[in-house]
C-alpha positions in Angstrom: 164.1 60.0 105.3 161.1 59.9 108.0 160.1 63.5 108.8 160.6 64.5 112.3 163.4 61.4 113.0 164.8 62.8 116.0 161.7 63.2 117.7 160.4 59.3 116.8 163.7 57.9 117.7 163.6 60.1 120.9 160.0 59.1 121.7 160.9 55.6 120.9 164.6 55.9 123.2 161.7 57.3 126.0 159.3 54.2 125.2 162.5 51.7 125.9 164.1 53.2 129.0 160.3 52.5 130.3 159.6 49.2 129.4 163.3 48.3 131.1 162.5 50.1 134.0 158.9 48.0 134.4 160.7 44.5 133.5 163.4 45.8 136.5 160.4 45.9 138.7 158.5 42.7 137.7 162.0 41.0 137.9 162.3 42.4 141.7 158.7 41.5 142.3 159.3 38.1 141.2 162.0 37.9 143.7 160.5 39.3 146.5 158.1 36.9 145.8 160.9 33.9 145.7 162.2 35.7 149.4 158.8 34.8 150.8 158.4 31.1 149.6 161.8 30.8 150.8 161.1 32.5 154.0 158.4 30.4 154.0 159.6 27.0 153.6 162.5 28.2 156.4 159.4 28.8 159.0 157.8 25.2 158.1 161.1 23.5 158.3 162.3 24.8 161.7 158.9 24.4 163.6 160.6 23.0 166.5 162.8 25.8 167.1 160.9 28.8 168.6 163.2 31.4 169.1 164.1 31.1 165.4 160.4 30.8 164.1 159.3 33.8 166.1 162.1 36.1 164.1 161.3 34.2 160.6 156.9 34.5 161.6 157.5 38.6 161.3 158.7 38.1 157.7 155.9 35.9 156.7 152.7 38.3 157.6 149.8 39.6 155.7 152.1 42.4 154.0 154.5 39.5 152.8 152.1 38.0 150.8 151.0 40.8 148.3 154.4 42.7 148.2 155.7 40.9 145.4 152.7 40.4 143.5 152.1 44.8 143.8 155.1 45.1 141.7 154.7 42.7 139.4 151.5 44.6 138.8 152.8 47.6 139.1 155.6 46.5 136.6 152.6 45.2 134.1 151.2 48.5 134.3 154.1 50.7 133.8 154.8 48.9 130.7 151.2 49.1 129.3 150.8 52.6 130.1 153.8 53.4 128.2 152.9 52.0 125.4 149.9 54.1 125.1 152.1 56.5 125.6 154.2 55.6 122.8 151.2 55.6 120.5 149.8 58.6 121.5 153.4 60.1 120.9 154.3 58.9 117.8 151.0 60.4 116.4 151.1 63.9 118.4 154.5 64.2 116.8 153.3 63.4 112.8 150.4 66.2 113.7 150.6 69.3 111.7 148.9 71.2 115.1 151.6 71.8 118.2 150.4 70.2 121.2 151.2 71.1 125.2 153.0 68.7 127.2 150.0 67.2 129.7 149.3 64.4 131.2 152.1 63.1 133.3 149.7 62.5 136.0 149.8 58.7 135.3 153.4 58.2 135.2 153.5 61.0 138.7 151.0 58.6 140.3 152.8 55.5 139.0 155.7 57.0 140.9 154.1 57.5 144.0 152.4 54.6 144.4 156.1 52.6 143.8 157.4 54.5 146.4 154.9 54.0 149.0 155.3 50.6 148.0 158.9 50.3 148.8 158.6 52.6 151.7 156.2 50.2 153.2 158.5 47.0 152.6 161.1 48.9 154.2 159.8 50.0 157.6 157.7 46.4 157.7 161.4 44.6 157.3 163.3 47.3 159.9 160.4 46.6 162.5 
């Protein structure tokens, strides 16, 4: 039996609900991403129509362009930072010595910057 199961297969439950949680955001990215080149293609296509063009040009800015690719990155990130944090776990927990529970300032600033993130995409799409 492996000393200390419960807390391995805990820390490795912990490790998985993360790494699902960044692939959920890469996959969004990527269609966020796939919303833009489609939004895109839209604006090229109906050139001639400029009542139409002028509603689709709004969803085609600046922000459009790197609003995807931020949580892809994001995504990327969340994932390699919790697999250091899997490490870094799994050997805190085989230590003899008892350890405090610090450092959730990554995954708190991971956090915040997905929400601004999300907050931004959603007042640049309800103006």
């Amino acid at each position: 039996m492996i000393e200390r199961y419960s807390d391995h297969a805990a820390n490795e439950r912990t490790f998985l609900a993360w790494v699902r949680t960044g692939i959920a955001i890469i996959a969004f990215g990527f269609v966020v991403e796939k919303f833009n080149l489609f939004v895109r293609t839209i604006v090229e296509a109906s050139r001639t129509e400029i009542g139409s063009r002028l509603q689709l040009d709004r969803f085609t800015g600046a922000f459009s362009h790197y609003d995807g690719l931020a949580l892809i990155v994001i995504g990327i990130a969340i994932i390699v930072i919790s697999l250091l944090r899997f490490i870094r776990t799994g050997r805190l927990i085989d230590d003899a010595q008892s350890h405090s529970a610090a450092g959730i300032k990554t995954e708190l600033v991971l956090a915040v910057v997905l929400g601004l993130i999300v907050t931004a995409m959603t007042v640049y799409f309800a103006l």
